[in-house]
N, C-alpha and C positions, 0 to 999 in steps of 0.2 A: 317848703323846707322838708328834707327827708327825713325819716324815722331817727338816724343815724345822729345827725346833726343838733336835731331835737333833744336826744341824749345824752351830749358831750360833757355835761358836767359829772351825770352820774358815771361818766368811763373814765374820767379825770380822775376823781374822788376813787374810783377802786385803784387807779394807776397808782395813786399819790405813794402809798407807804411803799411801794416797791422803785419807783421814781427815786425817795428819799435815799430808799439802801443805797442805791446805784451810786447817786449822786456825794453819799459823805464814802462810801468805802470803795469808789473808781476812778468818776473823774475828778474829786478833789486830790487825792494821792494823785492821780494822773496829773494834773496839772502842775500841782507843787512840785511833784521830781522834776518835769522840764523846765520849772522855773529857776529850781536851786542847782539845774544844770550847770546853767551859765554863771556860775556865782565859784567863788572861793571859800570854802565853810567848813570845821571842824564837827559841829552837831553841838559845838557848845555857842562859840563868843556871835557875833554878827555875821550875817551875807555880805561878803565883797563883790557886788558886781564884775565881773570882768569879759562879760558876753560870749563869744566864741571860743577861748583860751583853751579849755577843755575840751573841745572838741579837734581844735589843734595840733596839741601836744598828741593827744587819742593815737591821731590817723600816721602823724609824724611816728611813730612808736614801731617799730617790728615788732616785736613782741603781739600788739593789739593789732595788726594787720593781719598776721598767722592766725590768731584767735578767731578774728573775725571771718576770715577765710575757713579755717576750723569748722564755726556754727554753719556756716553755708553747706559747709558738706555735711556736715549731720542733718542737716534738713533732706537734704536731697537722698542718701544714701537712705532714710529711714523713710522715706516718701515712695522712692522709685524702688526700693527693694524688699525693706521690712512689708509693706502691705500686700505688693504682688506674691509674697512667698505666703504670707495670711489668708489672702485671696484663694491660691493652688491648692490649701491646705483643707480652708472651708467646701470649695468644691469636692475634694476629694473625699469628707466626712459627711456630706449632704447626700451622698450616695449609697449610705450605710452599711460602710462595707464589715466587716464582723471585727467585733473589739472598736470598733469607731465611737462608744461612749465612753471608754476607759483612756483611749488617745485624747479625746475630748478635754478631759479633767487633767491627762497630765499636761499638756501644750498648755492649759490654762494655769497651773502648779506654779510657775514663777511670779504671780501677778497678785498672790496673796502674801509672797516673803517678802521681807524689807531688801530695799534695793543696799544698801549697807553690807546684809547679811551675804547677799549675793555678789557684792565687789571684790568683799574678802573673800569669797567662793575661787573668784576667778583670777585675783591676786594668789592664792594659794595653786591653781592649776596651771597658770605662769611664772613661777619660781621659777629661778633659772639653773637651780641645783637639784630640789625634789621635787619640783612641777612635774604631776600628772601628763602634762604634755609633752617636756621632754623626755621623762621616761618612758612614755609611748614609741615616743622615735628610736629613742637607743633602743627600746626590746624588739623593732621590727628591724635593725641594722640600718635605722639611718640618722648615726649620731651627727654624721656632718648637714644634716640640717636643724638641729639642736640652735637656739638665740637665748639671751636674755631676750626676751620678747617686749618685757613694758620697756628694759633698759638703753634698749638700740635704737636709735634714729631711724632706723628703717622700717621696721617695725613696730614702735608701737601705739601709734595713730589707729594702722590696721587694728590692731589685737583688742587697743579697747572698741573700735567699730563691730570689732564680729563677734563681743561677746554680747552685745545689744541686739544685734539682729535675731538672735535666737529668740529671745521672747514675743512670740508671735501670738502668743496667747489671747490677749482681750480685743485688740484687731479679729485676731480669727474669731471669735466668740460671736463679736459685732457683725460681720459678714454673713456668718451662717447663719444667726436669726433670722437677717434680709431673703436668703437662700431659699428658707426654709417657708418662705412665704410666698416663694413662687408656685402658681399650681403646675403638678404633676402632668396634667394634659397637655402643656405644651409640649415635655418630652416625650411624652408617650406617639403626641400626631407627627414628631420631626423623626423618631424611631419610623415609625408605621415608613414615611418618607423615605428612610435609607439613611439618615443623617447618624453617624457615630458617635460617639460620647464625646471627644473630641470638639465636633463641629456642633453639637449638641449646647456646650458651653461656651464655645466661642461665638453661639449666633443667638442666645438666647439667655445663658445665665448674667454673661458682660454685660451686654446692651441692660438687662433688669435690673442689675445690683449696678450701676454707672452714678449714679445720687449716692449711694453710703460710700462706694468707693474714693470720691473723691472726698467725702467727710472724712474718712479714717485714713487718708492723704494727709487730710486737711489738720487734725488730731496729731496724727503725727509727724512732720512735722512742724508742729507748734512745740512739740517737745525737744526735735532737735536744736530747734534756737535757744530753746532755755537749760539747753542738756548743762549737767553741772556736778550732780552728787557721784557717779562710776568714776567719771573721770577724775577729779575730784582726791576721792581716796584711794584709785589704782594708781595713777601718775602724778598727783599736784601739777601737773603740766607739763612733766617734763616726758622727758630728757630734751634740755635745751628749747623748753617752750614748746617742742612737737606738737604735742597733745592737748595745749593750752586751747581754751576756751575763755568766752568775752563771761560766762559767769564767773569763773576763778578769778580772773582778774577785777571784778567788779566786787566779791570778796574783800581781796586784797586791800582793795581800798577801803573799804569799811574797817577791815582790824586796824590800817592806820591812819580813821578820824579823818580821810579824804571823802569824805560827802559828798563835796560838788563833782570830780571826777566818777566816781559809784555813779552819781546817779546821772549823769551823761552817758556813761556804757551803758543804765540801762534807760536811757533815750534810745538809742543807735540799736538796739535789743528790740524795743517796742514799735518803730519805725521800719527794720530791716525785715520785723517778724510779718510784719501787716501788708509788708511790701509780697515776699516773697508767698505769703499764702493768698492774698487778694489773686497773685498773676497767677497762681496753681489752678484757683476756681474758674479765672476765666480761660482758662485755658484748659481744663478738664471739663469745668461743669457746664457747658452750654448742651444744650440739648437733650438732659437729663429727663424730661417728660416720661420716658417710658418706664425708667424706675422708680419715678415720682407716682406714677399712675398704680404699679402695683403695690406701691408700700402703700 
């Protein structure tokens, strides 16, 4: 019998209290939400069984279709763009080029304010009367592209999307730790070679950082699915649902004592969320060995 095996009680016994945490504060909440999923229930009187009902009504909904369409593209748009532009940013401060540790601290600046502070930030610079952004436009002469921007259908999915993408901050942070862990010799022999900064990064620093990258994929969007508090206090959903998301709605249902539906959106939340980052990993992360091997 192996060393290992010989041991299991004593690896059991150190597992136990952290086992225990898991077990009362994940998967028993985990379970009971998908239980009282299917149920009819204010949080006060009995569970009425009613099995799929809720998830029924859910899909049946416009409203919760847009929503859930919604999360999907915050996963994606915060995945495929928020990181690559963190990525660009990291590379470009691993270079150190002069003032790169005062860029540093500011890119990282949003990550210490309250996301709150910062919605009102960006509610105030989208006003549609003394928003900072349309008076940008009127003082360059181009009033005719002035919007209510949260206000308009057209716009304001976009406006709360890009004022999210800005915070590039703890992605980039993350990144360039990894970065900064690659050693210098491999640039220095792909230089000696002729290779430019350029092909320098695209053949040496991707391939190395490929393992955090898809983690801080992976990170974020996990946050696009559960996005909830910008949107939240810039649009409550609106105009006309636009901007709604599956957490507003699962809110909603909490202020009014709908339990069993709450906690079906956030089945469809926890489901949709595992779905869509499992296929992320296997589909970025294979063959990450080589940044596995430097970090």
């Amino acid at each position: 019998m192996s060393k290992r095996n010989k041991n299991w009680k004593q690896i059991l016994l150190f597992l136990l209290p952290v086992l225990t945490l898991f077990s009362v504060y994940f998967v028993y909440p985990l379970v009971f939400v998908m239980i009282s999923s299917l149920t009819k229930w204010n949080g006060v009187t009995a569970m009425q069984f009613q099995w799929f009902t809720n998830y029924t009504n859910l899909f049946q909904s416009e409203n919760f279709r847009l929503s859930f369409k919604n999360n999907i593209l915050w996963a994606l748009i915060l995945g495929l763009i928020q990181i690559p532009l963190a990525a660009g940013m990291a590379m470009i401060l691993a270079r150190k080029p002069r003032g790169w540790k005062t860029f540093r601290t500011i890119y990282f600046l949003p990550n210490v304010i309250s996301q709150v502070a910062l919605a009102m930030m960006w509610l105030a610079i989208y006003n549609a009367e003394f928003g900072m952004l349309n008076g940008l436009l009127r003082a360059v002469g181009l009033e005719s592209w002035t919007h209510n921007w949260l206000g308009e259908f057209e716009t304001a999915f976009p406006a709360v999307i890009i004022q999210q993408l800005f915070y590039i901050g703890y992605f980039m942070i993350v990144i360039l730790a990894s970065r900064m862990g690659i050693p210098e010799s491999f640039y220095e022999a792909a230089e000696i070679d002729g290779a430019n900064t350029f092909r320098q990064e695209l053949h040496i620093t991707i391939p190395m950082l490929r393992g955090i990258l898809v983690t801080t994929m992976t990170l974020a969007m996990a946050y696009g699915m559960r996005h909830f508090e910008s949107t939240y206090l810039m649009t409550n959903g609106g105009p006309a649902h636009r901007t709604s998301v599956m957490g507003i709605i699962l809110y909603r249902n909490l202020e009014a004592l709908r339990f069993g539906e709450a906690n079906a959106i956030g089945t469809i939340l926890i489901i949709t969320g595992g779905a869509v980052i499992a296929f992320l990993r296997w589909l970025l992360g294979r063959n990450a060995s080589a940044s596995d091997a430097v970090q």
